[in-house]
C-alpha positions in Angstrom: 13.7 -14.5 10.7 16.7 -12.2 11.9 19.1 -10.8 10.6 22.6 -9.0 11.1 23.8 -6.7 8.5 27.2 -5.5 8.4 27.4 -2.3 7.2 28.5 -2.2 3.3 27.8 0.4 0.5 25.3 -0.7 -2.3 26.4 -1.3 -5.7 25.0 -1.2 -8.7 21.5 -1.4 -11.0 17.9 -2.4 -9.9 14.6 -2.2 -11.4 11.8 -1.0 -9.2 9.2 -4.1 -8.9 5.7 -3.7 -9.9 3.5 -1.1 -7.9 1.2 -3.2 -5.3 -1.2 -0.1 -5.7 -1.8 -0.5 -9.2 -2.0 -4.0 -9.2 -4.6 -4.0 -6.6 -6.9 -2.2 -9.0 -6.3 -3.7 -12.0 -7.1 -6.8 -10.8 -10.5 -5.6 -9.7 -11.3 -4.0 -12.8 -10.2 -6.7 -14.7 -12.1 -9.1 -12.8 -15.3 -7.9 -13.4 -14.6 -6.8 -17.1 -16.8 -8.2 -20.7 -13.8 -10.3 -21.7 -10.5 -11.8 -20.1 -7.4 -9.7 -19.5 -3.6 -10.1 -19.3 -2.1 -8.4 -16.4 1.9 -8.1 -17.1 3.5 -8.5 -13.7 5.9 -10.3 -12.9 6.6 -10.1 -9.3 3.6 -10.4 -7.0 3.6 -10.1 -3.1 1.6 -11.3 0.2 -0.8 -8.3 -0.6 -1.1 -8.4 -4.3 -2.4 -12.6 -4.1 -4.7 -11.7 -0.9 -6.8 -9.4 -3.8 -6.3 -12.3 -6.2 -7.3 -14.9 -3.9 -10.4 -12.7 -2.7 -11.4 -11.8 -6.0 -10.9 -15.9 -7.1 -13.6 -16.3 -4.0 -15.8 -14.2 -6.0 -16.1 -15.8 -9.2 -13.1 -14.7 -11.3 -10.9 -17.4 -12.7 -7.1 -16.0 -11.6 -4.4 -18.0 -13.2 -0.7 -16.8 -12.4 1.6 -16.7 -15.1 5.5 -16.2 -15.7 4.6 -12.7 -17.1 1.6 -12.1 -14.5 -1.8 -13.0 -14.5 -4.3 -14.4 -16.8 -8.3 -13.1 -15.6 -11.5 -14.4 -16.7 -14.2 -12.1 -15.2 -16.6 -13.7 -13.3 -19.4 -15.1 -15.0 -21.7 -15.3 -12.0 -21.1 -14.0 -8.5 -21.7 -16.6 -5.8 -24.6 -16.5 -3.4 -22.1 -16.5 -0.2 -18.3 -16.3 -0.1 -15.2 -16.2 2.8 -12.4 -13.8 1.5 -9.2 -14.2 3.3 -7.6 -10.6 3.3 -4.7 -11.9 5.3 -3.5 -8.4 7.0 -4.0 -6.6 3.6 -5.8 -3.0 4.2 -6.2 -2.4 0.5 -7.9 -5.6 0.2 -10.5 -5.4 2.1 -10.9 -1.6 2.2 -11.1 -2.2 -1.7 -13.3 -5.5 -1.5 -16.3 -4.5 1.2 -17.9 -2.0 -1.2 -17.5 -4.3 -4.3 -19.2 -7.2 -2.2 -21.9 -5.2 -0.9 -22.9 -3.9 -4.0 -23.1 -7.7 -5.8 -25.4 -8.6 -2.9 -22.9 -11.6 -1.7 -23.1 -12.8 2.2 -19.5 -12.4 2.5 -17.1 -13.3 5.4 -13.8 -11.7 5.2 -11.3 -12.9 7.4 -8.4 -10.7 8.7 -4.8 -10.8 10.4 -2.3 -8.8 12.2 -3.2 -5.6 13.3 -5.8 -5.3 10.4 -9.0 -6.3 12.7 -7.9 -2.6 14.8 -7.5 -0.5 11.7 -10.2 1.7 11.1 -13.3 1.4 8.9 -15.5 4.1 10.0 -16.8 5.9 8.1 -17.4 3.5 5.5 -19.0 1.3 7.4 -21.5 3.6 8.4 -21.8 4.6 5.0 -22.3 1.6 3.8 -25.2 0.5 5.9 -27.0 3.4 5.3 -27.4 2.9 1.6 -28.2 -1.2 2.3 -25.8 -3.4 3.9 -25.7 -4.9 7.2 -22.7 -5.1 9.3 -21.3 -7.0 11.8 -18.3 -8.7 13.5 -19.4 -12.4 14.7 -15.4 -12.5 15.9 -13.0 -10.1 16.5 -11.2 -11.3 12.9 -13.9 -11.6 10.9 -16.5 -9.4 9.3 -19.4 -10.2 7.6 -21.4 -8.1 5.0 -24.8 -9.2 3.9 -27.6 -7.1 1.7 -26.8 -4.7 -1.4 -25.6 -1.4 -2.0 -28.2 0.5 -3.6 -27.5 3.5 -6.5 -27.5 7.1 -5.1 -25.6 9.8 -3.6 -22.8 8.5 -0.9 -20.8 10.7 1.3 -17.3 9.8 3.0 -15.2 12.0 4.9 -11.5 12.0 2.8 -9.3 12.4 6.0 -9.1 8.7 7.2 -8.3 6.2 4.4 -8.6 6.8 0.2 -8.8 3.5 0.5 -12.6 3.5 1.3 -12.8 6.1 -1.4 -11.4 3.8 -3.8 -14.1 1.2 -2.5 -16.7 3.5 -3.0 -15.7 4.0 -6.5 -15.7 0.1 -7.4 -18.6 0.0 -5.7 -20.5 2.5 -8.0 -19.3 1.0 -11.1 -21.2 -2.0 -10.3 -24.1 -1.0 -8.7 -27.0 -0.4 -11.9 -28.1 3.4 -12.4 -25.4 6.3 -11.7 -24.3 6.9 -8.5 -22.2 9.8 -7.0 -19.4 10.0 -4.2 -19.3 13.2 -2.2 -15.8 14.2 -0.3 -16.1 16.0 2.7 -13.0 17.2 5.4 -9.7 17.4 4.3 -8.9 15.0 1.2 -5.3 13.0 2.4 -3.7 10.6 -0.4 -5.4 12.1 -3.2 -3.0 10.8 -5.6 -4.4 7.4 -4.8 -8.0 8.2 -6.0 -6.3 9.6 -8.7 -5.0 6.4 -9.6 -8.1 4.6 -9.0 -9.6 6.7 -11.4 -7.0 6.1 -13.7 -7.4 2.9 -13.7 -11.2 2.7 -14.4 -10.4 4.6 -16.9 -8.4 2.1 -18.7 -11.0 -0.2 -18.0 -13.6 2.3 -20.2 -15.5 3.5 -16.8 -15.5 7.5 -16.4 -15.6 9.3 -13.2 -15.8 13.1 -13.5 -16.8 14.4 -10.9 -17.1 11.7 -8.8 -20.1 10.5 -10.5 -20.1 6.7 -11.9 -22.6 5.1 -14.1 -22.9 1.2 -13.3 -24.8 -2.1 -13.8 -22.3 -3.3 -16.6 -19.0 -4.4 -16.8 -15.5 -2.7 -17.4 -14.4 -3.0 -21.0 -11.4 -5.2 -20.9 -8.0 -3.4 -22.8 -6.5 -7.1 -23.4 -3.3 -6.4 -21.9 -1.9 -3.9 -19.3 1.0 -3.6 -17.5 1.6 -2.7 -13.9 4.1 -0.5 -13.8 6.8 0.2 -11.6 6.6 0.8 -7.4 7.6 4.3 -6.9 7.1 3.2 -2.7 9.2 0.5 -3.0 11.1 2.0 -5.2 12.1 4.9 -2.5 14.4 2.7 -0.4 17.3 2.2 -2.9 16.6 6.1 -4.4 16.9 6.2 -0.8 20.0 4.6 -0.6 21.6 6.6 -3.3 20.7 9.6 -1.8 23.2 8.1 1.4 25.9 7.7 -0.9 25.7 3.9 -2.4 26.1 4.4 -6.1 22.6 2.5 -6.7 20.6 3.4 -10.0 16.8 2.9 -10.0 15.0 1.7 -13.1 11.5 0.9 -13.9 10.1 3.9 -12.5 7.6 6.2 -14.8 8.2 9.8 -14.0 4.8 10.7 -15.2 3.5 7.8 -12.9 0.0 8.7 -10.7 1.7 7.7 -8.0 1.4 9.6 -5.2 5.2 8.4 -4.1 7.0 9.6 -7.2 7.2 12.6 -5.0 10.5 11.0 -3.4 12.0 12.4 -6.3 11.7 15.8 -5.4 11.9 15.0 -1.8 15.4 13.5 -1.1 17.2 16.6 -2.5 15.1 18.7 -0.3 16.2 17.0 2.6 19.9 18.2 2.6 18.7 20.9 4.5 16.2 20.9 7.3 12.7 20.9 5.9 8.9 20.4 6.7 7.4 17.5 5.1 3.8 16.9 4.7 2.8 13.2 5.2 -0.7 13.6 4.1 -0.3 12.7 0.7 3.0 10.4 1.3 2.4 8.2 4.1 4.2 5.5 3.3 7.5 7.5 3.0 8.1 8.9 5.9 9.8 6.2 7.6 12.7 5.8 4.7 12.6 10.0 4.4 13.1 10.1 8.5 16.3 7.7 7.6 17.6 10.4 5.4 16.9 13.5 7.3 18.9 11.6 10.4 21.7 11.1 8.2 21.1 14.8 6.5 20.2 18.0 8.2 16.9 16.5 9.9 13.5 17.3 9.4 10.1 17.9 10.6 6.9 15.8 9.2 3.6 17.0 9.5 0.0 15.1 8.9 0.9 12.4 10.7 -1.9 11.2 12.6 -2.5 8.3 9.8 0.5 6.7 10.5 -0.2 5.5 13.9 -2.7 3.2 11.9 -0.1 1.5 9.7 1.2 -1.9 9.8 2.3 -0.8 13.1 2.5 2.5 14.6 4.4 4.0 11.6 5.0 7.0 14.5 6.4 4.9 17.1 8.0 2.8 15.3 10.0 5.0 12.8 11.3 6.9 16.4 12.0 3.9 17.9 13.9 2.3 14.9 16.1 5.7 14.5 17.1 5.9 18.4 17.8 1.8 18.2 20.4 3.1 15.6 21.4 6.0 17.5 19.5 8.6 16.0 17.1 11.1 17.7 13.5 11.7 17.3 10.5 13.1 18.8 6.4 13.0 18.2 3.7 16.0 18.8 0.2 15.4 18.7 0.7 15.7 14.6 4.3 16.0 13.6 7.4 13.8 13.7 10.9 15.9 14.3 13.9 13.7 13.1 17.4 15.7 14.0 20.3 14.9 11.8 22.5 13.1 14.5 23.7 10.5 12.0 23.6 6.6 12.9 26.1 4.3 14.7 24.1 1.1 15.0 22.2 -0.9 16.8 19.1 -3.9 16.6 15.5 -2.9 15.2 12.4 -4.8 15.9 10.7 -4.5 12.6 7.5 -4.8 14.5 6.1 -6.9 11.7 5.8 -3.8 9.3 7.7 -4.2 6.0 8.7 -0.9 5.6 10.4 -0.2 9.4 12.5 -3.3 8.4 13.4 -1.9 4.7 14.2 1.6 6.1 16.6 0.0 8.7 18.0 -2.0 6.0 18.8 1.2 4.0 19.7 3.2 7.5 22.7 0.5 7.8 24.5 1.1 5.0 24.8 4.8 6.9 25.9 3.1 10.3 29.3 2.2 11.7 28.6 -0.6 13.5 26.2 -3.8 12.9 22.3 -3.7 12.3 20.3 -6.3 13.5 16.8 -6.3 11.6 14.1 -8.7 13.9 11.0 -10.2 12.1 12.8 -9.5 9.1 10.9 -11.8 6.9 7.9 -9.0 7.2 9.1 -7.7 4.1 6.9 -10.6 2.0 3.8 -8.4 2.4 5.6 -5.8 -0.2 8.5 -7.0 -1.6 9.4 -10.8 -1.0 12.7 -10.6 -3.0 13.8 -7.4 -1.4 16.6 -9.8 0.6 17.7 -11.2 -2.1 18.3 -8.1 -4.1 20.0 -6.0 -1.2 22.2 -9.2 -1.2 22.9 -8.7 -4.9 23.8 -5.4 -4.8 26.4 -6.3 -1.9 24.5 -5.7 1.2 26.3 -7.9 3.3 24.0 -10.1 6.3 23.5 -13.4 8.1 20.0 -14.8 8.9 18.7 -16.7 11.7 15.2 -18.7 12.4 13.4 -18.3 15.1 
């Protein structure tokens, strides 16, 4: 699907939807907790039922609800199960740990550019302390043998996401087990909430070190709360000048994106942004600083690994609107030229199409978004709500 967007100021109230982040991991806990749990959330995504539908291949009975989601736990893994992770990194980032350490022979299959994203050094890790590893196609991989209890060790500069593995992992593996970080920690906030949520689910992790062999103690009900990345595009959007106001968003939240909050004002003059904790904002905040005063991002190398090549295609999308931006080997510049218009390939990453989405309401002339429909993966209603609040655009199928 593509779409044109005339450009139109945003008006008026929206509630930020639930956080794919924390949904991820409550589902995980909750599926391998002592009794069933209600998860209150009332939106879901692409992402958010890839997890379910994995963690529904693994034993858990999953029923969506009008609120959310009903879990059983599992009552007994299966000897062998396929887990479709669609192109969701969290999913099987989260998912390879857990399955290694139940001893399943698992297939998961994978899409888009998730086959090329990376998972060294987990994978090494993994195999050392007893799994076997292999790719019998180029979109599958399969994971057979069990994790056993003991020390692991996993460089923090690539992904949290195989931190947050690692700490599932551990939790279900019986005897204590401990994670050790080495090189420079990026996206801490996201272990953080990982931790959190464990937490919740009785589990503690000081210091890294996790007890397992039994299951989470379910809380009975939790609620996801609200998506300060998704969040970001209309606090975004206000920051532009469309009288938006953003609810739903927990200023206390572990999030690592509630940082936006702090970052739009920054960027009325020219800054230097670190991405290593904020990945996922730097193509809406490059939006900004090309409307503002510009800005420079540093810690960028992670993005190239993104849905797409969060580097390339954040430049790419600003100079398609007639902005002005430039790469090194580990920073982004974005100068403050200000947008006229123009048609963005979204490149099949939800957030390059949201950011341009957000950038036209800054531009003078139309803003065709194609492969708009990307956005499911995140936010399927985000359409539909830009609509609402008067964002002005005609779709076409391809």
């Amino acid at each position: 699907m593509d779409i044109t967007i005339t450009p139109r100021k945003l008006v008026g109230e929206i509630a930020a939807i639930p956080s794919k982040s924390q949904a991820h991991r409550l589902l995980i806990c909750a599926a391998f907790a002592d009794a069933p749990t209600t998860l209150l959330c009332p939106e879901t995504n692409r992402d958010i039922d890839a997890t379910a539908g994995c963690l529904t291949a693994l034993g858990a009975d999953i029923t969506r609800t009008e609120a959310g989601y009903r879990i059983v736990p599992a009552q007994a893994v299966p000897h062998s199960a396929i887990l479709n992770c669609r192109d969701s990194g969290s999913t099987l980032r989260f998912l390879l740990p857990v399955v290694g350490a139940l001893g399943i022979d698992a297939v998961f299959r994978l899409e888009g550019r998730l086959p090329g994203r990376p998972l060294s050094p987990l994978w090494e890790e993994l195999e050392r302390m007893g799994c076997a590893l292999s790719r019998p196609t180029p979109d599958t991989i399969r994971c057979t043998g069990r994790l056993k209890a003991g020390d692991f060790t996993i460089d923090g500069s690539v992904s949290s996401q195989f931190i947050t593995g690692l700490l599932f992992a551990a939790a279900l593996i019986p005897g204590e087990s401990r994670i050790h970080l080495t090189g420079k920690v990026e996206s801490r906030p996201y272990i953080d909430m990982t931790r959190q949520a464990m937490a919740l689910f009785g589990r503690n992790t000081d210091n890294f070190a996790v007890a397992g062999g039994t299951p989470f103690r379910s809380p009975g009900t939790v609620t996801v709360e609200g998506d300060w990345s998704n969040g970001a595009f209309f606090l975004a959007a206000k920051a532009l000048g469309n009288p938006v106001f953003v609810t739903n968003l927990a200023p206390d939240s572990p999030q690592g994106d509630r940082a936006v909050s702090n970052l739009l004002p920054a960027l009325e003059s020219n800054v230097v942004i670190s991405a290593a904790d904020i990945p996922d904002l730097v193509s809406i905040l490059a939006v900004v600083a090309a409307c503002k005063q510009g800005a420079v991002f540093t810690d960028i190398r992670r993005l190239r690994l993104k849905e797409s090549d969060r580097v390339a295609s954040v430049i790419a999308t600003l100079e398609a609107l007639g902005g002005k931006a430039e790469a090194g080997e580990n920073t982004l510049t974005v100068w403050g030229t200000g947008f006229t218009g123009g048609t963005v390939d979204a490149m099949n990453d939800h957030r390059i199409a949201m950011s341009a989405a957000i950038a036209a309401t800054a531009c003078k002339t139309p803003v065709t978004i194609l492969g708009a429909q990307c956005v499911e993966k995140s936010y399927p209603q985000f359409w539909k709500e830009y609509a609402r609040l008067g964002g002005n655009y005609e779709q076409y199928l391809r």
